[in-house]
C-alpha positions in Angstrom: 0.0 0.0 0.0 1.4 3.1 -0.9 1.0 5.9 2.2 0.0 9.4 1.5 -1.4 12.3 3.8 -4.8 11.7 2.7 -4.9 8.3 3.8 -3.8 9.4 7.7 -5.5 12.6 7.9 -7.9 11.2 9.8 -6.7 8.6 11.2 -5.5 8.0 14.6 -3.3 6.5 17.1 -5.5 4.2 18.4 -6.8 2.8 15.0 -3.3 2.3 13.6 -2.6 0.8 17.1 -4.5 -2.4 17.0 -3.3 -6.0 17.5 -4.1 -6.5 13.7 -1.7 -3.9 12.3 0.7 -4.8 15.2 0.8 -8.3 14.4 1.5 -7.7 10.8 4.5 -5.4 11.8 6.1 -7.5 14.0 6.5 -9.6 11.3 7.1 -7.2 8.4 10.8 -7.0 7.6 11.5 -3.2 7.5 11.7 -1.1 10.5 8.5 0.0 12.0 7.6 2.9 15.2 5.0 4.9 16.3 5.2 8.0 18.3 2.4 9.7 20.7 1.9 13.5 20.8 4.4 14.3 23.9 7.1 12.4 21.7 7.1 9.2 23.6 7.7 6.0 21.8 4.4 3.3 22.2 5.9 1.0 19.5 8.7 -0.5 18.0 8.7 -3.7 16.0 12.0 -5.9 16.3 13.7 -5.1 12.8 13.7 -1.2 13.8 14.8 -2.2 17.2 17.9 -4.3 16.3 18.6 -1.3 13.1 19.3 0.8 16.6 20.6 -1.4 18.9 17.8 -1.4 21.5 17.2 -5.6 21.0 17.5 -5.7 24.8 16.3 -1.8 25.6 12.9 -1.0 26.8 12.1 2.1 24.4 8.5 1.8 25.1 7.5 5.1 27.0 10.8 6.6 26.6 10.8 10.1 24.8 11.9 10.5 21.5 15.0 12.7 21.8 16.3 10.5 25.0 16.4 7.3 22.1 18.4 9.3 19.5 20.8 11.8 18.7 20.8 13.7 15.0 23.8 14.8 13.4 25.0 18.1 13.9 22.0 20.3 14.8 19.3 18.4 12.6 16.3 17.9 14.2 14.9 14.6 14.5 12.9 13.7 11.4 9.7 12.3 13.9 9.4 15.7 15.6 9.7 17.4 12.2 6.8 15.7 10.6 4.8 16.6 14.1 5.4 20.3 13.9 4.8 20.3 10.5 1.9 18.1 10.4 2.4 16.7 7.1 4.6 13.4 5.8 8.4 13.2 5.1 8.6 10.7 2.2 12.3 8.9 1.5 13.8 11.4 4.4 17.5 10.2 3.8 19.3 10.4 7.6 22.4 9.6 9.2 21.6 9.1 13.1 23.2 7.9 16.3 20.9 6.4 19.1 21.9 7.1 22.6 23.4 3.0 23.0 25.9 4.4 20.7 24.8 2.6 17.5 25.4 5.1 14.3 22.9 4.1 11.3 21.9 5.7 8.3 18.5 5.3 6.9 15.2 6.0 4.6 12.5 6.4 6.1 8.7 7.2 5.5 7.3 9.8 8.7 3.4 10.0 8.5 1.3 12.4 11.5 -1.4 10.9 12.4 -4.6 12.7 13.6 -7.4 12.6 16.2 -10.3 14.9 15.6 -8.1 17.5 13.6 -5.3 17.6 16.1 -1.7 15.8 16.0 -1.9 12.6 17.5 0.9 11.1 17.0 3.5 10.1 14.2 3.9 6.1 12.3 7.5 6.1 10.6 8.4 3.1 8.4 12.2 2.6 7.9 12.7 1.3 4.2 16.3 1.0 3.7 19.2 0.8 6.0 22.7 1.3 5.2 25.5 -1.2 6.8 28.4 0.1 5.2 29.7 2.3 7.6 28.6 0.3 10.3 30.3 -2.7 9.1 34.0 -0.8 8.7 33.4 1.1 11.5 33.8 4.3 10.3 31.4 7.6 11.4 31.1 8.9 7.7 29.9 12.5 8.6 28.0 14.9 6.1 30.3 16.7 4.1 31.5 20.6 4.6 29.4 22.9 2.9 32.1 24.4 1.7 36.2 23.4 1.4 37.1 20.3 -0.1 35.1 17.5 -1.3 37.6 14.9 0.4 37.2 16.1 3.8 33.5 15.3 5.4 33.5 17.4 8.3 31.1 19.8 9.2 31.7 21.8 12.0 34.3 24.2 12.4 35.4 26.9 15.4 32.5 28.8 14.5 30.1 25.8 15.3 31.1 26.6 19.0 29.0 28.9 20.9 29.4 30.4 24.1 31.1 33.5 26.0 32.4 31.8 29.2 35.8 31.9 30.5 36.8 28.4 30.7 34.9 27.3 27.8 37.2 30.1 25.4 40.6 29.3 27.2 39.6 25.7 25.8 39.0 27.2 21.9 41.8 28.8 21.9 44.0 25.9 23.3 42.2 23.9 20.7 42.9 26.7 18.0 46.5 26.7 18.6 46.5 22.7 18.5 44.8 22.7 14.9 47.9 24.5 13.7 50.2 22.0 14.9 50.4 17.9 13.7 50.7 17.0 17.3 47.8 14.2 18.8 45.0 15.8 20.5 43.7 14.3 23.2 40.4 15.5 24.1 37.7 14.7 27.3 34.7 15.6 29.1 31.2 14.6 29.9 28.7 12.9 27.0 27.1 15.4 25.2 29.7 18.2 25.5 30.3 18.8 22.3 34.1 16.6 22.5 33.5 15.7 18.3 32.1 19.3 17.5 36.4 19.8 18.7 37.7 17.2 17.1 36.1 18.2 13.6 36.8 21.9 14.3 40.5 21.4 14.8 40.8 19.1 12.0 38.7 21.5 9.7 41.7 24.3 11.0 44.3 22.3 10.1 46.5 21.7 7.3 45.0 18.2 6.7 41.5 19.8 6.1 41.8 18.9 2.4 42.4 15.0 3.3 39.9 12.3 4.9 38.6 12.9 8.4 37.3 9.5 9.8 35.8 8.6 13.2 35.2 5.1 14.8 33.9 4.4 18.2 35.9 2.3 20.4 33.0 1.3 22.4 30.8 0.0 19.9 32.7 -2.6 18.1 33.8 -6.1 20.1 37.4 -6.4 20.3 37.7 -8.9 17.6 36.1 -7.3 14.9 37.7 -3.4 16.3 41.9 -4.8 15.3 40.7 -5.3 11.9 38.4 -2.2 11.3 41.6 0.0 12.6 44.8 -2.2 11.0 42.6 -4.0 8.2 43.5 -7.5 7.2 44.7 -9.7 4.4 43.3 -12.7 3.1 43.4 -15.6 4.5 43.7 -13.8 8.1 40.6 -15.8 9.1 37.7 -17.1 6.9 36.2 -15.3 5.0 39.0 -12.7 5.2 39.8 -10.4 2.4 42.7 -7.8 1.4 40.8 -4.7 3.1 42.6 -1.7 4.3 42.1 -0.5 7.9 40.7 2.8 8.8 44.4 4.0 9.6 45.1 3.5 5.9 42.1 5.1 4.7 43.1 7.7 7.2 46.1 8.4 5.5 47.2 12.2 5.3 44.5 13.1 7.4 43.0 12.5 10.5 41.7 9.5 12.7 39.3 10.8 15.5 39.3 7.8 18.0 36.0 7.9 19.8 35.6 7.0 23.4 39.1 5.7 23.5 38.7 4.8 27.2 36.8 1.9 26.0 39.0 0.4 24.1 40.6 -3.2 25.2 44.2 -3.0 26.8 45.5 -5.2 24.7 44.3 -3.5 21.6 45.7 -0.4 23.2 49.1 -1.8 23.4 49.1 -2.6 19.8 47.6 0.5 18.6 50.9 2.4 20.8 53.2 0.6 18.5 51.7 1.5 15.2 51.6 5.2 16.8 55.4 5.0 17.4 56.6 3.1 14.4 54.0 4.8 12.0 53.4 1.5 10.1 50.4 -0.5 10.2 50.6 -4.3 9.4 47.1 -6.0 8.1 45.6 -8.6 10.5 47.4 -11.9 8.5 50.0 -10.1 6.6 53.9 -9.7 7.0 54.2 -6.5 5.6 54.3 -3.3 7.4 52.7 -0.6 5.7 53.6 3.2 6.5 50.6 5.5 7.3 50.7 9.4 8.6 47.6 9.9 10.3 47.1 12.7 12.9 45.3 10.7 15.8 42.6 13.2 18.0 41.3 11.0 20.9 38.3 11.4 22.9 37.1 9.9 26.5 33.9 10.5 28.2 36.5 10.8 31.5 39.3 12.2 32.9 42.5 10.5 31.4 44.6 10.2 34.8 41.0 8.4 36.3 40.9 6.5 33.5 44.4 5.6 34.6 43.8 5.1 38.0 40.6 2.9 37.2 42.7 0.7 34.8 40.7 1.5 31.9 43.5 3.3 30.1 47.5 2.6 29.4 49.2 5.6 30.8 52.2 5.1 28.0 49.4 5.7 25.4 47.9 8.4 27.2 51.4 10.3 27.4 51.7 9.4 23.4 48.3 11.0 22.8 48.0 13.9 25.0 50.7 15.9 23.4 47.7 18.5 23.7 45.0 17.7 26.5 41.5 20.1 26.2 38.9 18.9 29.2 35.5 20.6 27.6 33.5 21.8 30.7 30.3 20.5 30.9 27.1 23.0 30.8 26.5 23.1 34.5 29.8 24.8 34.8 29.3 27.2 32.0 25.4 28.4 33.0 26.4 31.9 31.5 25.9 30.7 28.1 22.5 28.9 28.3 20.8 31.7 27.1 22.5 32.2 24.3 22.4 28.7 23.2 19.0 28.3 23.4 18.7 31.0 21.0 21.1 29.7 18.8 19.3 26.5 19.1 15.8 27.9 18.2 17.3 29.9 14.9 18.9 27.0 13.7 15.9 24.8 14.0 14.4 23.2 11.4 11.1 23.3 13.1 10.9 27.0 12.5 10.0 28.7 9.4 10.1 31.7 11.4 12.2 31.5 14.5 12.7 35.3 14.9 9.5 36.3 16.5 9.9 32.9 19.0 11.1 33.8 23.1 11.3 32.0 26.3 9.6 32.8 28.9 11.2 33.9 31.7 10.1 31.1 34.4 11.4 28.6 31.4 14.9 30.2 31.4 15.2 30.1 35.0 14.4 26.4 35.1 16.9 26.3 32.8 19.7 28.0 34.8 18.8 26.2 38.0 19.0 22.9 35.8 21.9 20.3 36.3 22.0 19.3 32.6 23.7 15.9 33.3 23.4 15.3 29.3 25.2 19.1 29.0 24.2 20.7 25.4 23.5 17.6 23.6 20.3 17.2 26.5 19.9 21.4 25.9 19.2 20.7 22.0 16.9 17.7 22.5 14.4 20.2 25.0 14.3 22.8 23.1 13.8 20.3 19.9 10.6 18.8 21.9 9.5 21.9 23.1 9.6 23.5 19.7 7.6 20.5 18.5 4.9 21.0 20.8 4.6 24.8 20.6 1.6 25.1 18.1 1.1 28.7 16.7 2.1 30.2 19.6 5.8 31.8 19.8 6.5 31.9 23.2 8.0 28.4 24.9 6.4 28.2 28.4 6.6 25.6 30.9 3.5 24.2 29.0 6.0 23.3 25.5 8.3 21.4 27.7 8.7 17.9 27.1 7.5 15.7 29.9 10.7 14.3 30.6 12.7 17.4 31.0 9.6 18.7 33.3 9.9 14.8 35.5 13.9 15.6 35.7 13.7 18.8 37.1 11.2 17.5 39.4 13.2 14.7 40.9 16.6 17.0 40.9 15.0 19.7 42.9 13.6 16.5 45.5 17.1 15.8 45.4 18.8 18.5 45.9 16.5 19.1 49.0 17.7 16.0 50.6 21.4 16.3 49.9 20.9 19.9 51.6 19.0 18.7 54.9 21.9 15.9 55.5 24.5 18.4 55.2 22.7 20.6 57.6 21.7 17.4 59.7 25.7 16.5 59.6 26.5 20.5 60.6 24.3 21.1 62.9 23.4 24.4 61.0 21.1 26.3 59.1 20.0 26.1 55.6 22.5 27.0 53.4 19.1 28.8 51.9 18.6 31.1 54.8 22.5 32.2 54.4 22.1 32.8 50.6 18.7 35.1 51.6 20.4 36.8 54.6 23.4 37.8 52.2 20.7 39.0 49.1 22.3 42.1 49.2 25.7 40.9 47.4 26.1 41.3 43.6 24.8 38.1 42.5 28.3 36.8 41.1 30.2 37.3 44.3 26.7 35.7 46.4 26.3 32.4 43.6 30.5 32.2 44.3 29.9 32.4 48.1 26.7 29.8 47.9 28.7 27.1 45.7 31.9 27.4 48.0 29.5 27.0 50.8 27.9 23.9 49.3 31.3 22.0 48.3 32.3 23.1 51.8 30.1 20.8 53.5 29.7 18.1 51.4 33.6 18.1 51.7 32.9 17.8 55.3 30.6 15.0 55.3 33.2 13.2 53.3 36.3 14.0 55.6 38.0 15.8 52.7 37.0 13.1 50.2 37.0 15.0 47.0 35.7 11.6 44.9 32.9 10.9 47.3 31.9 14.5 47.0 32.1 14.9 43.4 29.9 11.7 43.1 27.4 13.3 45.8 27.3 16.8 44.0 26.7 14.7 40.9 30.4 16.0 39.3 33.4 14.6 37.7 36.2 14.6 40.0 38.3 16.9 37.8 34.9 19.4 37.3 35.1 19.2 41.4 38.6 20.4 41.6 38.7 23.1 39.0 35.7 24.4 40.9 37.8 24.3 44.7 40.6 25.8 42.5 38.5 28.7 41.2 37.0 29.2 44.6 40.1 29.4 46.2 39.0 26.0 48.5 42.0 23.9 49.6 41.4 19.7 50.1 44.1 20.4 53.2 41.4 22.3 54.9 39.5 19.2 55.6 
């Protein structure tokens, strides 16, 4: 049957919903998913599920944007057809889902409809592309401009923000892409770490040669030596003469993606093609010689990753010629404002973005927000809430998707109970009362004074722990320290 907007125009969730239709799609072999209105996920037959990776995920009630993770600042195609209210026929996608599975796709998005309002959206994935998957390689859209053998897209413009920290790290990174020296870069998911990795390589004097990513974490061991060195036949069955991705790489750059995942053992073989700059093919006696720039990325600190035996320390001294830790949002609240705004005028979802605000009760949610999935997280809510706006242009606490609304909830519950067993463990008041009491400060100097306070007592509690109190405060132990540094808060003291 051939779909078209006049055949769901008036059709519903609940009729394309019954065990009739669902029966047939279980069994149907192309990818199948239905949506509800808020963006939660009521359906997803097994051949879409194993295209993403979520065989042995619950998606069911899970919100769209928590599921998947567009490239660069796309929106997600299912949103898209729900603000638009029409269908997105052959909508040609690359795509990551949050179990770090990269596909790229076709798919059909139809809205469906329930007495003249969106109800919901059916998509049907028709074609799936394996090719990258299967060598492993991220192939990213290409630069809109430059050179057609490079496929990055972002560049040191595509970074957005006026805080301190954040452009001591741009211009570290700035003066890295001018060098050939490894780059070794960290931080929390959803950071923006690959926004980085592609800027500096797009900087660089290898911009006019291949740019390839591959994540360490989500190919097994076996199959991982191969998709880096390559192999030659006879290697194992089956095997072929097929070049690695450090060969493909050559004369350009090799962005190794949560490197902290991959196996020690692999790591000690990948230190020796970094020192003798020759690769030799799983099965094969000849060396080849390669000149690849290497930009590493970990979701941690290195020297953790070190101390938690994740990582060699003679490969992390090899790679971080140049170390950049990207703060995480949280640490950079300054510059929400002005990414939501960049957000909302380079969404998809708006023909007109210009006349569209936040309300001021939104943005203050905002800034009192944790963001454990940093910018990444910042894009999805304001993708969701955008998707549920209607004609109206301003984003209220209404637009918010119900997820974000539930984790801001259960922060604020928590936050309340970290803050009576400190004052419990004290024997003082309410670190509230002190912040009201001292209103009269400029609010930098009295939000300096309340966070000092805050990692002051937790520090307590923990005897002068500083990783038990990072974990409590729901930081990395390296965000925790920077912040004691920039408060001027010594771990002696406790």
């Amino acid at each position: 049957m051939r779909f078209t907007k006049k055949n769901f125009s008036n059709v519903s969730r609940a009729e394309i919903l019954t065990p009739a239709n669902k029966a047939i799609w279980d069994d149907m072999g192309i990818g199948v998913a239905v949506v509800d209105a808020d963006g939660l996920c009521v359906y997803m037959n097994d051949i879409q599920r194993r295209v993403d990776g979520f065989s042995n995920v619950s998606v069911v009630g899970r919100h769209i944007t928590s599921l998947y993770v567009p490239h660069e600042l796309a929106c997600i195609p299912t949103l898209e057809c729900m603000q638009r209210g029409e269908p997105l026929l052959k909508k040609a996608y690359w795509y990551k889902t949050t179990n770090n599975y990269l596909a790229s796709t076709v798919s059909d998005f139809f809205p469906l409809f329930q007495h003249g309002r969106i109800d919901g959206v059916l998509a049907f994935t028709i074609w799936v592309g394996t090719s990258s998957l299967a060598e492993g390689g991220q192939k990213l859209p290409r630069a809109k401009k430059g050179s057609e053998t490079s496929n990055t897209y972002y560049t040191f413009d595509s970074l957005v923000g006026h805080n301190a920290a954040l452009r001591e790290v741009i211009n570290d990174a700035k003066t890295a892409a001018l060098t050939a020296s490894p780059v070794m870069i960290w931080g929390e998911n959803g950071t923006g770490k690959e926004v980085f990795a592609q800027a500096i390589h797009s900087a660089g004097a290898r911009r006019e040669r291949p740019f390839i990513a591959v994540n360490c974490a989500a190919i097994p061991e076996n199959l991982l030596e191969g998709i880096l060195f390559g192999t030659a036949k006879g290697a194992y069955t089956d095997a072929g003469d097929k070049p690695g991705l450090f060969e493909k790489a050559d004369g350009g750059t090799l962005l190794l993606d949560e490197l902290n995942s991959m196996p020690l053992g692999l790591q000690a073989k990948l230190l020796r093609v970094l020192q003798e700059k020759r690769v030799r093919r799983l099965g094969s006696h000849t060396e080849i010689a390669v000149d690849v720039r290497i930009i590493s990325v970990l979701n941690e600190d290195p020297l953790e990753a070190i101390a938690h035996g994740v990582m060699r320390s003679d490969l992390f001294y090899r790679l971080a010629v140049v170390g950049i830790a990207v703060p995480p949002l949280r640490e950079r609240r300054e510059d929400i404002e002005l990414l939501v705004h960049t957000f909302i005028m380079r969404s998809e979802l708006c023909p007109k973005p210009e006349g569209i605000r936040v309300s001021d009760a939104v943005m203050a949610l905002f800034a009192s927000y944790d963001w454990p999935g940093n910018i990444r997280e910042l894009l999805h809510v304001i993708e969701g809430s955008l998707a549920l706006l209607g004609g109206r242009r301003v984003i209220d606490e209404a637009c918010l998707p119900r997820h974000f609304r539930d984790a801001c909830r259960q922060q604020k519950k928590q936050q309340g109970q970290m803050y009576s067993e400190v004052k419990a463990a004290r024997g003082e008041e309410d670190v509230y009362s002190h912040v009201q009491r001292n209103s009269i400060l400029p609010l930098k100097e009295q939000l300096h004074r309340y966070e000092a306070q805050c990692i002051c007592r937790v520090l307590t509690v923990t005897g002068g722990n500083v990783a038990k109190a990072a974990r409590i405060m729901q930081l990395t132990g390296a965000g925790l320290r920077y912040k004691m540094k920039l408060l001027g808060i010594g771990e002696d003291n406790f």
